[in-house]
C-alpha positions as CSV (number, residue, x, y, z in Angstrom):
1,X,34.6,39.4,-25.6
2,X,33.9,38.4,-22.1
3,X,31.6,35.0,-21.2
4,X,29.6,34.6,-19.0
5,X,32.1,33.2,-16.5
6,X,34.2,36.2,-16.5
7,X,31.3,38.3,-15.5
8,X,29.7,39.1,-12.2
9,X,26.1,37.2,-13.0
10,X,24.0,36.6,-10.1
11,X,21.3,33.8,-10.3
12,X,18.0,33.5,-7.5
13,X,15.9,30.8,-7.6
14,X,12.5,31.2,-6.6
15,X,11.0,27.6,-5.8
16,X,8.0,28.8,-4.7
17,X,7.2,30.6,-8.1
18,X,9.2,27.4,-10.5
19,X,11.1,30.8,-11.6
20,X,14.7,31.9,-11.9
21,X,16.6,35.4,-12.5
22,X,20.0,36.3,-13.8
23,X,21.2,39.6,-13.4
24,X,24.6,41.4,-14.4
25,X,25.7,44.8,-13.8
26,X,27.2,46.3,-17.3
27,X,30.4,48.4,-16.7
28,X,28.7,51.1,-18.2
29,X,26.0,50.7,-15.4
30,X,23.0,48.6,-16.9
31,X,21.4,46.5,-15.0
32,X,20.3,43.4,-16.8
33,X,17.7,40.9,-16.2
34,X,17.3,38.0,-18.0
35,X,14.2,35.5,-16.8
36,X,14.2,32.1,-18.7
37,X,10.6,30.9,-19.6
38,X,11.7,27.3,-21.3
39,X,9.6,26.4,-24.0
40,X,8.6,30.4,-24.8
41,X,8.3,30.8,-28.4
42,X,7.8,34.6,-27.9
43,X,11.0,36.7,-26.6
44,X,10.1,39.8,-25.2
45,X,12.8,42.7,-24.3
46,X,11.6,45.9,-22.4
47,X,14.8,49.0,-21.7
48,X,13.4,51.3,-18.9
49,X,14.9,54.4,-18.4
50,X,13.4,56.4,-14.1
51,X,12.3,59.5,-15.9
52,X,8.9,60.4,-16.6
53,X,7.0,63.7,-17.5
54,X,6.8,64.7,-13.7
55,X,11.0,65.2,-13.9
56,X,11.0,68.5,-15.4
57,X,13.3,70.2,-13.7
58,X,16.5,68.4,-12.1
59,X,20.3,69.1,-10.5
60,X,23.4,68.2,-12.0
61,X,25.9,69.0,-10.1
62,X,25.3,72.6,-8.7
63,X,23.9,73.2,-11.7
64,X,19.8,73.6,-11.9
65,X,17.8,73.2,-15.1
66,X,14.5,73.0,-15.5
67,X,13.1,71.8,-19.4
68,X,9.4,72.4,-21.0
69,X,6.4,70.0,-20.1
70,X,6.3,67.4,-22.5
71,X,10.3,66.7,-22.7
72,X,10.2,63.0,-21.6
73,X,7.0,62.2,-24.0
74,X,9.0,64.3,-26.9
75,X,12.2,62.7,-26.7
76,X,10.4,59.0,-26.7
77,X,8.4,59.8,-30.2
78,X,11.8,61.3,-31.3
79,X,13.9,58.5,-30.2
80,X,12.3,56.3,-33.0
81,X,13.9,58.5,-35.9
82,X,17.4,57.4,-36.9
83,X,19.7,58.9,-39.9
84,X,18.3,55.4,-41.7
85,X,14.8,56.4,-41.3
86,X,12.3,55.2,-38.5
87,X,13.5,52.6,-36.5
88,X,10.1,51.0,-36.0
89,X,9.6,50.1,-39.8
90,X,13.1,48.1,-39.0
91,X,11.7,46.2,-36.6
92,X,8.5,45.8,-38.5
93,X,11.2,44.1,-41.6
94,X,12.3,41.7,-38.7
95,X,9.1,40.5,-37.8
96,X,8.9,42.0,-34.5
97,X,6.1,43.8,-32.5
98,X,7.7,47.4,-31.1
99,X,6.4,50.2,-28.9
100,X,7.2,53.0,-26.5
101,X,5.1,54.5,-23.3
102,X,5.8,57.4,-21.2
103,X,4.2,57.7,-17.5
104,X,4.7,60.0,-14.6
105,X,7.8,58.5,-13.6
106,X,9.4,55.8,-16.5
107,X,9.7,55.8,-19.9
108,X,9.4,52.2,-21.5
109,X,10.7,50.7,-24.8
110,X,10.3,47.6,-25.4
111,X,9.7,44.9,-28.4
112,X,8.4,41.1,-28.4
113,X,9.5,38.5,-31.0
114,X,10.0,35.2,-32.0
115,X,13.0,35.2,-34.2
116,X,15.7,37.3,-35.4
117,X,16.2,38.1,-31.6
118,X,19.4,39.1,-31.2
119,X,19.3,41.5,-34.0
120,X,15.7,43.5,-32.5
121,X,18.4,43.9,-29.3
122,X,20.8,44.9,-31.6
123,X,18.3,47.7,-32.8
124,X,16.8,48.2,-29.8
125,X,20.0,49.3,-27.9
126,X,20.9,51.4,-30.4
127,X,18.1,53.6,-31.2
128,X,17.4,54.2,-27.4
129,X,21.3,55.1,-26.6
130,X,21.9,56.9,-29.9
131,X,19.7,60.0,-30.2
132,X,19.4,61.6,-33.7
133,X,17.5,64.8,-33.3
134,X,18.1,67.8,-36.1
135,X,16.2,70.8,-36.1
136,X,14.1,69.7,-39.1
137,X,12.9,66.7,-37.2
138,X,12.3,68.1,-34.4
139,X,10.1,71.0,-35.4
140,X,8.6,68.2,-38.0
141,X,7.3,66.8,-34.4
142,X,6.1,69.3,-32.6
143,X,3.0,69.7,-35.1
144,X,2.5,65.7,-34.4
145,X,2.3,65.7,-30.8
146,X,0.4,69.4,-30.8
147,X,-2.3,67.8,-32.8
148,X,-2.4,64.8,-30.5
149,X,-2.3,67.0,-27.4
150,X,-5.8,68.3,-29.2
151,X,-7.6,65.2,-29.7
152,X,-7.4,64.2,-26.1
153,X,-8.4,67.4,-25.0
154,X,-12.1,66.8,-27.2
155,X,-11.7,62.7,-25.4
156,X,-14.6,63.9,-22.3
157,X,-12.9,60.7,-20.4
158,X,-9.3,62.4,-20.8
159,X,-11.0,65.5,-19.8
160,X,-12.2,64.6,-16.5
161,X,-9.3,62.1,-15.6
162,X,-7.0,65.3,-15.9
163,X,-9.5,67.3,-13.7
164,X,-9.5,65.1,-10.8
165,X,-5.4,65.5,-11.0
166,X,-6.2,68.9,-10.8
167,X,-8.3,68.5,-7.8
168,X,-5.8,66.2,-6.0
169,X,-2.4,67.9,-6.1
170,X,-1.7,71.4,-6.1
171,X,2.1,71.2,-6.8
172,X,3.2,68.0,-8.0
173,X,3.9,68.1,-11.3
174,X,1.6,64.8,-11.9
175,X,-1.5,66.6,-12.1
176,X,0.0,67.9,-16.0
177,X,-0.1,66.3,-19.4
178,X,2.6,63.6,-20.1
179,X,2.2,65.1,-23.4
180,X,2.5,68.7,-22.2
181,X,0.8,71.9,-23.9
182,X,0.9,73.3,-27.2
183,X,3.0,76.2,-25.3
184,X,5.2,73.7,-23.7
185,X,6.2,71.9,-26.6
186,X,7.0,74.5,-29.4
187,X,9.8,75.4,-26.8
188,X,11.4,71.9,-26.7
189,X,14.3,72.4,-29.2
190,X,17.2,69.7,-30.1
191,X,19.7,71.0,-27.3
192,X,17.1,70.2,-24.6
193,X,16.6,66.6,-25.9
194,X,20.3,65.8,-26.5
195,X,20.5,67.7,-22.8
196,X,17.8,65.2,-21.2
197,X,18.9,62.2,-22.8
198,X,22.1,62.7,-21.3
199,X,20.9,63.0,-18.0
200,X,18.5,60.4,-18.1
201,X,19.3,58.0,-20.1
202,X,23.0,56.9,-18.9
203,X,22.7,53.7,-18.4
204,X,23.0,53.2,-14.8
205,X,19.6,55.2,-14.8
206,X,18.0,52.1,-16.3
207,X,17.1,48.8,-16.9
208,X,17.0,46.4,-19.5
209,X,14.6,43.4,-19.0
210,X,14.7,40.0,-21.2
211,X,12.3,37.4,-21.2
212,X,12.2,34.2,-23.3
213,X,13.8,31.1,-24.1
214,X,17.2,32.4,-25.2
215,X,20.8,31.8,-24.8
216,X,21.8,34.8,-22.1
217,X,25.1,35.2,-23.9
218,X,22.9,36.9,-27.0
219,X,22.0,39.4,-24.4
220,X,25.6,40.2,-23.0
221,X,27.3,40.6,-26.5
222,X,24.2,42.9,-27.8
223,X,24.7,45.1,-25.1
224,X,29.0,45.0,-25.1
225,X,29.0,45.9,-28.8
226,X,26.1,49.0,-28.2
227,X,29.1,51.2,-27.2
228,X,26.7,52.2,-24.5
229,X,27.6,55.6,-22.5
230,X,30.4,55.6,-20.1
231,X,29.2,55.3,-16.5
232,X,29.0,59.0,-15.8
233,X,30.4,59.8,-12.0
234,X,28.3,63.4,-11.7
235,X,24.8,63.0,-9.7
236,X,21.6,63.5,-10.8
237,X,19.1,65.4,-8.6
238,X,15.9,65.5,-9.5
239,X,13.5,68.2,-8.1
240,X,9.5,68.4,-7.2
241,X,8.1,70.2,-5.1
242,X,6.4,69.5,-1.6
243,X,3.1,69.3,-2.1
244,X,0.4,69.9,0.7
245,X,-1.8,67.0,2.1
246,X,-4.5,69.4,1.5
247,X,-6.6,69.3,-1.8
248,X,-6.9,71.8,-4.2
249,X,-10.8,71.3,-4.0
250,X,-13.5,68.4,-3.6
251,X,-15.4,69.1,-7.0
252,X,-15.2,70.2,-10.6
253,X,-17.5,70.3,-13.3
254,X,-18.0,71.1,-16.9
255,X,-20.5,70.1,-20.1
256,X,-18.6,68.1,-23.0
257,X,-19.9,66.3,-26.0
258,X,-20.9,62.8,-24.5
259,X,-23.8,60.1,-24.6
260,X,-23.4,59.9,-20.7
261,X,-22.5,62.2,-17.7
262,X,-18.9,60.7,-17.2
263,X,-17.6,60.7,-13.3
264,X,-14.0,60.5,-11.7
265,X,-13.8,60.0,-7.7
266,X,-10.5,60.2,-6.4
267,X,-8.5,59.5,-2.8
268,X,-5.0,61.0,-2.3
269,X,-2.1,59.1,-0.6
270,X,1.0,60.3,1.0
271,X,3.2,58.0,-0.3
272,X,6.3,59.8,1.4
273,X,5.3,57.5,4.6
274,X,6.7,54.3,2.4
275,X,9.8,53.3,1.5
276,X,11.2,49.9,0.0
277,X,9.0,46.8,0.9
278,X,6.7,49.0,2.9
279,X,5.6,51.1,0.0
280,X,5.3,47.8,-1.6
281,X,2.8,46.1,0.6
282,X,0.9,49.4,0.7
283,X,0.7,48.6,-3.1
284,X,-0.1,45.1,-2.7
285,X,-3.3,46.1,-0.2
286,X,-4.6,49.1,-2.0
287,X,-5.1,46.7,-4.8
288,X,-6.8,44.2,-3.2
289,X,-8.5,47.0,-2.0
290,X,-9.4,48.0,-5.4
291,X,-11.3,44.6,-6.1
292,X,-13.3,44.5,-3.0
293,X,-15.3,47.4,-2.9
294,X,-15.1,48.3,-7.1
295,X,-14.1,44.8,-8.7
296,X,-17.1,43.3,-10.7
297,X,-17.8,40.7,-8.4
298,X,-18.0,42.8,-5.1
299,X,-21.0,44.0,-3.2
300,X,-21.2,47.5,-4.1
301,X,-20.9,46.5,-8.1
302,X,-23.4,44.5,-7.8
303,X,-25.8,46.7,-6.3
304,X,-24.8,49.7,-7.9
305,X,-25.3,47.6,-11.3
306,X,-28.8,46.1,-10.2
307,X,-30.1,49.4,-9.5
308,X,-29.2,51.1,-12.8
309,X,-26.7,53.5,-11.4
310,X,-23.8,52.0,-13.1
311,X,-22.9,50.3,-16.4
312,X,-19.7,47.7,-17.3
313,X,-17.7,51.1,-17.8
314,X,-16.8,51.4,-14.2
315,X,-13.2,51.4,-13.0
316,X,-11.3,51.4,-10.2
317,X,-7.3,52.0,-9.5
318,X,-4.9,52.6,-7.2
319,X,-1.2,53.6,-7.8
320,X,1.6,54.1,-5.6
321,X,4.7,55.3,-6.9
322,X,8.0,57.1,-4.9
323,X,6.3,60.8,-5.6
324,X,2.8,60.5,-5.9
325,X,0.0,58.1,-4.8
326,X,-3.8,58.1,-5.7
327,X,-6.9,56.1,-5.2
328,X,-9.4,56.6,-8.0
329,X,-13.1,55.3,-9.3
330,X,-14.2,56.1,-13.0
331,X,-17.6,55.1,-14.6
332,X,-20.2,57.0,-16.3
333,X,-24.1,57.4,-14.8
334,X,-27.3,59.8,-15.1
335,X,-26.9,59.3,-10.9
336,X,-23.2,60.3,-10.1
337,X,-24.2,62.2,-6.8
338,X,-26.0,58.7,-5.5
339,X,-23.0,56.6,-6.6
340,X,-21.1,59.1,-5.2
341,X,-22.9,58.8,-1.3
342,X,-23.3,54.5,-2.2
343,X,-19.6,54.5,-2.2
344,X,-19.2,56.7,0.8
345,X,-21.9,54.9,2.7
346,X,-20.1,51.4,2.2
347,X,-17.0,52.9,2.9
348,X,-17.7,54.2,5.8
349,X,-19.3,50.6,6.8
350,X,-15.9,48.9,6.2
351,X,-14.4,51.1,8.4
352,X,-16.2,50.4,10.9
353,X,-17.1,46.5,10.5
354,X,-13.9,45.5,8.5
355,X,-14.1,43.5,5.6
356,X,-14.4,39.9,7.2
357,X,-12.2,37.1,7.1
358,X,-14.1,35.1,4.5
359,X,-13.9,37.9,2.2
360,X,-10.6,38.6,2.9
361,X,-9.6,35.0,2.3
362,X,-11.3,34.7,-1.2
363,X,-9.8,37.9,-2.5
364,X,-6.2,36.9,-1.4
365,X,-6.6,33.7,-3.0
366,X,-7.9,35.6,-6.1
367,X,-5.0,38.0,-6.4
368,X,-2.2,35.0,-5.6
369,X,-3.6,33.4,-9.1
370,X,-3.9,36.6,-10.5
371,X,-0.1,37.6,-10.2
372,X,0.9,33.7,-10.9
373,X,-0.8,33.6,-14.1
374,X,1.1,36.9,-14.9
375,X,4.1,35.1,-15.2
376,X,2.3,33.4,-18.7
377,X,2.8,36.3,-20.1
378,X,6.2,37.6,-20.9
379,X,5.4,41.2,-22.0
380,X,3.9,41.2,-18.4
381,X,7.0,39.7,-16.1
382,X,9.6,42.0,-18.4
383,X,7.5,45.6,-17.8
384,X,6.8,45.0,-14.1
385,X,10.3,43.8,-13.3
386,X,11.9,46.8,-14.9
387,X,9.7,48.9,-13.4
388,X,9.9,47.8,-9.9
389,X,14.1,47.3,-10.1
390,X,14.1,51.1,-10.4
391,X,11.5,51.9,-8.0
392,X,14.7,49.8,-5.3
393,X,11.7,46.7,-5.2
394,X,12.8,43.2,-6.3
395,X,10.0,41.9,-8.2
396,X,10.2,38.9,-6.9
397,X,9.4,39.9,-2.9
398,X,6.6,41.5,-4.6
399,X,5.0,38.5,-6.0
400,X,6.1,36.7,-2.8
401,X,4.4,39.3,-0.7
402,X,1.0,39.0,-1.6
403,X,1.2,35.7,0.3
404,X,1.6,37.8,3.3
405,X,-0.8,40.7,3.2
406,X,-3.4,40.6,6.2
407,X,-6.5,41.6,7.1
408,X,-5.6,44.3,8.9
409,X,-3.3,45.4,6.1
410,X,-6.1,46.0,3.7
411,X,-8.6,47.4,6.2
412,X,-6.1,50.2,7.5
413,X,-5.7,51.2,3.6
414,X,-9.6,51.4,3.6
415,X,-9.5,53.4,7.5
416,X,-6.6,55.5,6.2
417,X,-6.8,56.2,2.6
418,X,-10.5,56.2,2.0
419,X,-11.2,58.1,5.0
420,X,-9.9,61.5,3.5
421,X,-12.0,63.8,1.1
422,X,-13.0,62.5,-1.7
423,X,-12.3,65.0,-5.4
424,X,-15.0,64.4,-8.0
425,X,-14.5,65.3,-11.4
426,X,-18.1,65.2,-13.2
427,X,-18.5,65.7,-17.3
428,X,-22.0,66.3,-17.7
429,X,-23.8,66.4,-21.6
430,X,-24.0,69.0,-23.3
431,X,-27.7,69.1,-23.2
């Protein structure tokens, strides 16, 4: 068993942040991460593997495959079933919190603890690398996921999210449920899982992410006795389409069960223009973006708010990722077309005027004690530095970053991004 000192362990120290990383490259291909938080009761371990529901169709070698919509959602709820039985009642018996998420892009698993540590890795590692998927099971989960599919398509705030996807993009694959169709998943069968795990979750595809007070040699021996893949030399291509800067329309509406007319305004990016650090200021700015024309203490929330036009249940995002990138505003109103032309009107004033230095100053300082009280939280530091390690970001140049946003940084995101047309997707009652 190999120590610490006979492996390759790089350590960065980040004075500025009183933080530290060690990271190791696995032979099999796993990157490890391991940030110390002395002091930490909780432990908190997240694996993250870069495949997401928008990866439906890929290249290995010169061979092209293309599996059902739903596949990466499917294979996470199916990963939690073991010969033993289900894997999250094991770590239920161990006193540990567990869970699984699947986005456009990553699939997450990850558990939090404060004892019994090394065994939750133990587990962890081992139902994520070794699939068990018969064709009972499997057909046993296709009626679970069809009837949750159904639910979110009677959830009127589901509904109109998904429309403005539809409204955005005309090819990317992002505009579809993570979840898929009923269609889509009745054809997932136990080859294609076994077929996408082994594509996608070798381990040099991932990233495992440990935070805690811990001993870091815990971590290497739990992952040298997982008997992890073999680093597998074939390439893995992934495929989406090009999609057009144009959108597939500016406006969509339908009548669902709901108290309130429910609204979705959304911006679409190009993120193709950003690479590396670049794409990752553009992420820092958009956010600040994000909280000074939508946060609650801006301008336009206030005045939207004073006048009625608004309740608390308004939301505003902005996500960048390697193949798709959207600004978008959420919020429910019996005045969505004068929301609608509030927001453009004070838009179009900050293009024009910029947002001023004092405000510009305030909401940097904001966001830097935002992101610093992030690293408090464990669960937080181990999901966004898995995620970012596979987007080619270290997550520490991201935190540093924010110190070097400019003015001019976040008004060309509000020049460039908000200048485009606007999609609204509108749920009106069914009254």
């Amino acid at each position: 068993m190999r120590n610490e000192r006979e492996r390759i362990v790089t350590e960065r120290v980040y004075d500025a942040l009183n933080e530290r990383i060690y990271e190791y490259d696995h032979p099999s291909g796993l990157h490890i991460q391991i940030i110390p938080k002395k002091g930490y009761r909780k432990k908190f371990a997240v694996l993250t593997t870069d495949f997401g529901s928008i990866n439906t169709e890929y290249r290995i070698g010169e061979k092209r495959i293309q599996i059902p919509d739903g596949s990466a959602h499917f294979l996470e709820h199916k990963l939690y079933e073991q010969p033993e039985g289900d894997v999250m009642n094991q770590f239920a018996a161990l006193g540990a919190d567990c869970n699984a998420a699947t986005g456009y892009s990553k699939t997450y698993y990850y558990f939090s603890c404060t004892e019994n540590f090394e065994q939750c890795l133990d587990l962890l590692l081992r139902h994520v690398f070794h699939p068990y998927f018969t064709e009972q099971n499997v057909e046993k989960e296709k009626g679970i996921i069809i009837q949750e599919i159904n639910m979110y398509l009677d959830d009127p705030y589901y509904v109109c999210e998904m429309d403005l996807l539809g409204l955005l993009y005309q090819k990317n694959p992002v505009k579809k449920d993570i979840a898929g169709t009923e269609a889509s998943v009745r054809q997932i069968t136990p080859e294609i899982l076994y077929q996408s795990h082994a594509a996608f979750y070798r381990p040099r595809n991932m990233c495992l992410t440990v935070v805690g007070d811990l001993d870091r040699e815990t971590v290497y021996r739990a992952v040298d006795r997982a008997e992890l893949p073999q680093n597998a030399s074939d390439k893995i291509e992934k495929l989406l389409p090009d999609e057009p800067e144009q959108l597939v329309g500016t406006r969509s509406a339908r009548r669902m069960d709901t108290p309130l007319p429910i609204f979705n305004f959304g911006f679409k990016d190009r993120p193709e223009r950003y690479q590396g650090k670049e794409r990752m200021r553009r992420r820092l700015a958009g956010s600040m973006v994000k909280e000074l024309l939508f946060g609650t203490s801006s301008e336009l929330y206030e005045k939207l708010y004073e006048n009625g036009y608004i309740n608390y249940d308004f939301y505003a995002s902005y996500e960048i990722e390697r193949d798709y990138a959207m600004f978008s505003i959420s919020g429910v109103s019996e005045q969505i077309d004068l929301v609608q032309e509030y927001i453009l009107d004070y838009v179009e004033r900050l293009r024009g005027n910029g947002i001023g230095s004092h405000a510009f100053t305030f909401l940097k300082n904001a966001m830097n004690g935002s992101l610093l009280r992030g690293f408090d939280s464990v669960s937080f530091i181990g999901r966004i530095f898995g995620q970012l390690y596979l987007q080619g970001v270290d997550a520490f140049d991201y935190f540093l970053s924010c110190g070097t946003i400019t003015e001019e940084d976040v008004n060309h995101v509000i020049a460039d991004l908000l200048s485009g047309d606007m999609a609204v997707s509108v749920i009106e009652r069914l009254d």
